[in-house]
PLY file of the C-alpha trace (Angstrom):
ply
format ascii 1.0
element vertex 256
property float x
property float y
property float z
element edge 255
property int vertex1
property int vertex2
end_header
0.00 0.00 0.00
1.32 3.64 -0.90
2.06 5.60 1.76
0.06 8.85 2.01
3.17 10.69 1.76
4.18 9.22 -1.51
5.37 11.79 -3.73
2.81 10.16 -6.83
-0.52 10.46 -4.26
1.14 14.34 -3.45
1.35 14.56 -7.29
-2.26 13.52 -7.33
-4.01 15.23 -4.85
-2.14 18.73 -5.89
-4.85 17.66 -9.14
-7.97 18.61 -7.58
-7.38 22.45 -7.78
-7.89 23.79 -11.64
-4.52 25.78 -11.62
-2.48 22.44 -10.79
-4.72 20.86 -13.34
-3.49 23.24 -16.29
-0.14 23.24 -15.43
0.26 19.68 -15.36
-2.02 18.90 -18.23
-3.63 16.07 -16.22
-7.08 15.49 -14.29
-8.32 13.42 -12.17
-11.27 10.44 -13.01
-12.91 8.87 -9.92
-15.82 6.15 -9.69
-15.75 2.92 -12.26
-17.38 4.26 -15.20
-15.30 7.07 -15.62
-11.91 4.75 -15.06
-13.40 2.22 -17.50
-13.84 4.49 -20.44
-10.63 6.62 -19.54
-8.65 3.62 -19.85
-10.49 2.69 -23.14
-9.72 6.18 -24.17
-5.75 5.28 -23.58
-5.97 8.07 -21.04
-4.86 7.04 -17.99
-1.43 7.87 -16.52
-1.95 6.11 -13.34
-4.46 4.42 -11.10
-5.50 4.45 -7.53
-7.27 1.88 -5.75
-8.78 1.09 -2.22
-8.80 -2.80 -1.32
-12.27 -2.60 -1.21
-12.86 -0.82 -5.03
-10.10 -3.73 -5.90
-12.26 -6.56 -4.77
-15.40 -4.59 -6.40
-13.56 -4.43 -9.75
-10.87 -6.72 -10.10
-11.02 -5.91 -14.37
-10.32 -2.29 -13.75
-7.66 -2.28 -11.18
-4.84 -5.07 -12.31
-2.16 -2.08 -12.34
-3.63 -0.04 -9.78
-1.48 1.33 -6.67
-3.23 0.40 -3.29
-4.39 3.50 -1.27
-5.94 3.51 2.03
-9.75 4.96 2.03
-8.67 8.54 3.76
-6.28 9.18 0.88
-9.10 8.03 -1.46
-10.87 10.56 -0.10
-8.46 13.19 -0.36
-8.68 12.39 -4.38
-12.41 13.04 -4.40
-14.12 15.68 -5.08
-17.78 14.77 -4.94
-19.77 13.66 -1.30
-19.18 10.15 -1.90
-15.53 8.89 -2.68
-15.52 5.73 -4.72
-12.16 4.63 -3.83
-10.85 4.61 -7.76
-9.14 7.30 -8.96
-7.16 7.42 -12.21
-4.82 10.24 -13.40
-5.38 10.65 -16.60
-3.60 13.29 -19.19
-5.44 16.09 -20.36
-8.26 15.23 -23.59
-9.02 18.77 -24.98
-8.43 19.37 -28.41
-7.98 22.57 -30.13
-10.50 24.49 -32.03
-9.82 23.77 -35.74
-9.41 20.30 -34.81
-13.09 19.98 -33.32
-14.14 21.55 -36.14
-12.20 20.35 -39.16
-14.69 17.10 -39.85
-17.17 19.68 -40.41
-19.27 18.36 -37.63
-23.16 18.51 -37.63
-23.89 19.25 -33.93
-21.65 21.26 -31.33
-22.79 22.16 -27.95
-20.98 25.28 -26.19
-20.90 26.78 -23.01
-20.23 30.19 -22.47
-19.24 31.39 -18.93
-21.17 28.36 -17.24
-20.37 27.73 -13.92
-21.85 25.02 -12.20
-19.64 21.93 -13.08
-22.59 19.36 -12.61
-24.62 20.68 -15.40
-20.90 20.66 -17.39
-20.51 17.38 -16.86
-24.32 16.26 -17.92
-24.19 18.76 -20.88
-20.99 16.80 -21.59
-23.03 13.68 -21.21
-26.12 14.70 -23.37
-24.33 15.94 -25.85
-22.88 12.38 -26.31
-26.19 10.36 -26.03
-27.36 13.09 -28.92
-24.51 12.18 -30.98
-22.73 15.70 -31.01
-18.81 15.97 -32.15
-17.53 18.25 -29.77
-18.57 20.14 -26.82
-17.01 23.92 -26.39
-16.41 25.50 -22.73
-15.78 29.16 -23.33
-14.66 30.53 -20.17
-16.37 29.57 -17.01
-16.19 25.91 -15.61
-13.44 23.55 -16.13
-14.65 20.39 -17.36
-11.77 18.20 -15.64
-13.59 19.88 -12.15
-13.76 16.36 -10.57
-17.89 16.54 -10.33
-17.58 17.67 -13.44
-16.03 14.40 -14.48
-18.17 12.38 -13.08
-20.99 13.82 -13.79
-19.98 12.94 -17.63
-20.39 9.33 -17.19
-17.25 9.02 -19.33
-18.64 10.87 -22.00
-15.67 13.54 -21.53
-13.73 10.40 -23.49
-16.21 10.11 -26.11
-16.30 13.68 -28.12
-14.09 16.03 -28.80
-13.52 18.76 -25.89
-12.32 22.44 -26.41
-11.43 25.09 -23.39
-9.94 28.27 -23.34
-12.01 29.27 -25.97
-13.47 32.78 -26.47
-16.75 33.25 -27.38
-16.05 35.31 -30.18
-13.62 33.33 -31.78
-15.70 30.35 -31.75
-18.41 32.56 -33.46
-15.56 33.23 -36.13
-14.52 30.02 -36.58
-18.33 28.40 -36.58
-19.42 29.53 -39.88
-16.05 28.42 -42.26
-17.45 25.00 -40.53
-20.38 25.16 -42.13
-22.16 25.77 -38.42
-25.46 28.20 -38.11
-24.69 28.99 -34.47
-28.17 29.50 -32.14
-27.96 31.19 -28.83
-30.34 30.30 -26.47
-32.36 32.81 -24.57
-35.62 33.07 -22.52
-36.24 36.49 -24.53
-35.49 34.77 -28.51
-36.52 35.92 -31.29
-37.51 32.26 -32.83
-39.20 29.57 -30.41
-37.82 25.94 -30.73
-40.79 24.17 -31.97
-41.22 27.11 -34.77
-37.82 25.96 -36.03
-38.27 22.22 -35.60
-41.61 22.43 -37.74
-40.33 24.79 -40.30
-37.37 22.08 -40.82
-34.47 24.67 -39.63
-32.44 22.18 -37.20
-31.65 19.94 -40.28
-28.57 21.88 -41.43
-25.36 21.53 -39.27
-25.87 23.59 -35.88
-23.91 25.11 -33.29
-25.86 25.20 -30.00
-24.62 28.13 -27.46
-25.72 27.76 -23.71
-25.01 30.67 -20.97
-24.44 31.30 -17.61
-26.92 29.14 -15.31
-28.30 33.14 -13.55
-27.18 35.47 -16.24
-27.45 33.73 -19.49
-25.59 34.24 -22.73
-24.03 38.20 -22.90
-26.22 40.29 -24.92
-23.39 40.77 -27.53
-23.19 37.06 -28.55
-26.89 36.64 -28.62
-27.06 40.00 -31.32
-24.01 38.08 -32.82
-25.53 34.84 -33.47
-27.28 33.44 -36.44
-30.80 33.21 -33.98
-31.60 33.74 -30.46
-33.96 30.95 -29.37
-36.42 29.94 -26.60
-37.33 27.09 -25.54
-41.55 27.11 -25.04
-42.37 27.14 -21.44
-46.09 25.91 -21.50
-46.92 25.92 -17.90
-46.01 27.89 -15.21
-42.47 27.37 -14.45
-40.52 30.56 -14.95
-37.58 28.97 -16.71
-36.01 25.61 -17.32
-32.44 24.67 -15.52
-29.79 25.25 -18.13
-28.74 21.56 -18.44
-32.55 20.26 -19.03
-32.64 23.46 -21.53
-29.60 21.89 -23.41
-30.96 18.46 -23.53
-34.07 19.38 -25.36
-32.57 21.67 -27.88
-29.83 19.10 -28.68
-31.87 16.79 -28.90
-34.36 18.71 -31.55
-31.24 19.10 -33.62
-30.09 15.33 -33.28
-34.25 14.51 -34.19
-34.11 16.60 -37.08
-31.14 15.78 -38.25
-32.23 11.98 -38.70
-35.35 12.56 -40.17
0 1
1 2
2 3
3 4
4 5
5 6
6 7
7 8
8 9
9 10
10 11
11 12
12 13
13 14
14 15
15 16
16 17
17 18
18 19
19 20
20 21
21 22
22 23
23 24
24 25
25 26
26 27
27 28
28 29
29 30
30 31
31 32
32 33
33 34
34 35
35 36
36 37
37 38
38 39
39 40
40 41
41 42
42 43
43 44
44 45
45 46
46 47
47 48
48 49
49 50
50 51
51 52
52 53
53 54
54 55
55 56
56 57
57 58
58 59
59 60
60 61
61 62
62 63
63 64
64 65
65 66
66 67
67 68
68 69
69 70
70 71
71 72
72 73
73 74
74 75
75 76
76 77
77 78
78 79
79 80
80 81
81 82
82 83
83 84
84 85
85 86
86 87
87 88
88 89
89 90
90 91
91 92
92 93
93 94
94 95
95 96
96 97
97 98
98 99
99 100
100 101
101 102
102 103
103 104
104 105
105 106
106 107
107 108
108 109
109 110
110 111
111 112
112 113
113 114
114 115
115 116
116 117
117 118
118 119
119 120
120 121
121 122
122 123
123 124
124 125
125 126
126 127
127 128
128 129
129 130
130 131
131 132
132 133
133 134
134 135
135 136
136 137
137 138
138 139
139 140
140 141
141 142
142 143
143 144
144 145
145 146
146 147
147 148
148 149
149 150
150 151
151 152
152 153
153 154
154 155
155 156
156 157
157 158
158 159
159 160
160 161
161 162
162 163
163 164
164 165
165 166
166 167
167 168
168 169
169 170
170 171
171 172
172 173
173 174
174 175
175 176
176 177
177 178
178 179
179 180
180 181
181 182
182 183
183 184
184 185
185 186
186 187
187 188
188 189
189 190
190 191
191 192
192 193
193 194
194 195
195 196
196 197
197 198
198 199
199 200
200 201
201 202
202 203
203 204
204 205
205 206
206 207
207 208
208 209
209 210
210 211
211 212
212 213
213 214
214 215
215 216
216 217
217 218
218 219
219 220
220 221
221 222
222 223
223 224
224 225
225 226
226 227
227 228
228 229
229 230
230 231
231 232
232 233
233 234
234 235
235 236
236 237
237 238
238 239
239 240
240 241
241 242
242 243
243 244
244 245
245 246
246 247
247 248
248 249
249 250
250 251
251 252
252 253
253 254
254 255
């Protein structure tokens, strides 16, 4: 068993603050889901194991290092620690890479903060059958809830951070991308564009802060603003069920 003043568990821990994240180029993965598709990815640098999360996965943890649970916990950033942790390197890709396949659905988030939504944008964005996922500014997708969250779908798509908003806008249309912003106040409402047969055509889907939504500029700078009908009484939809049903009246339309 590693001791918990190995220098590799100090190397790990030092992971769950963002600046030690980007400097280091690595993140962390906890729970088995997101160690099973991280290590189908080829991303993992190292693994971490309890006795227990050994004898609970024995397929996952053949080259893991033996931790006791406190250090496990010290790994963790959710409520829960799942004693497995991997370190994996960092999977972000650059803009122009994202977007040289020309892709046909791209989620981004501008100035979110709340890393669970991230991380289930991340995930529905996957299950839609997007290509890439853009964080521009805000949250930090390797933010361990963030992660998990994900379900492993941060291994699945391509991922892009550091991005600013307008040079995502610049580099959308050269793609071949109409970019939408979403916004309680848009112009066009989401069924209006599903019926008229708009969401057919290669789309890049723009998602704002969770309490101030997108900035006024990148709303007057997209191709549409759009709202999602609200047909009861709620007075607004939680940004990551927002993002769910407008990705998935792209990915709908786009199979039709």
């Amino acid at each position: 068993m590693l001791s918990s003043s190995n220098a590799r568990l100090a190397a790990a821990r030092r992971l769950t603050r963002r600046p030690a994240r980007r400097d280091a180029g690595r993140f962390l993965a906890e729970g088995a889901q997101a160690v099973r598709e991280a290590l189908a990815a080829e991303a993992v640098l190292e693994l971490f194991a309890t006795a227990e999360a050994m004898e609970r996965h024995p397929e996952l943890t053949a080259d893991a290092a033996e931790i006791n649970a406190k250090d496990a916990a010290a790994l963790s950033e959710t409520v829960t620690p799942q004693g497995l942790v991997a370190v994996c390197r960092a999977v972000d890709v650059p803009l122009v890479t994202a977007f040289a396949s020309r892709p046909a659905l791209v989620a981004a988030l501008v100035d979110a903060n709340d890393p669970g939504n991230a991380g289930t944008i991340l995930r529905t964005a996957d299950a839609a059958g997007a290509s890439a996922v853009v964080f521009a500014g805000g949250v930090d997708p390797y933010n361990g809830k963030a992660v998990r969250a994900s379900a492993g779908s941060l291994f699945h798509l391509d991922v892009v951070v550091g991005v600013e908003v307008g040079e995502l806008l610049d580099a959308a249309r050269p793609a071949g991308l109409r970019a939408l912003a979403t916004t309680g106040a848009g112009d066009r409402d989401l069924d209006e564009l599903a019926d008229a047969g708009e969401l057919a055509s290669p789309t890049l889907w723009l998602f704002g802060n969770e309490a101030r939504g997108l900035p006024a500029d990148v709303v007057d700078t997209a191709d549409a603003s759009v709202r999602v009908p609200i047909h009861g009484r709620a007075e607004s939809l939680n940004l990551a069920a927002a993002a769910a049903i407008c990705l998935y009246a792209s990915a709908r339309a786009q199979r039709l």
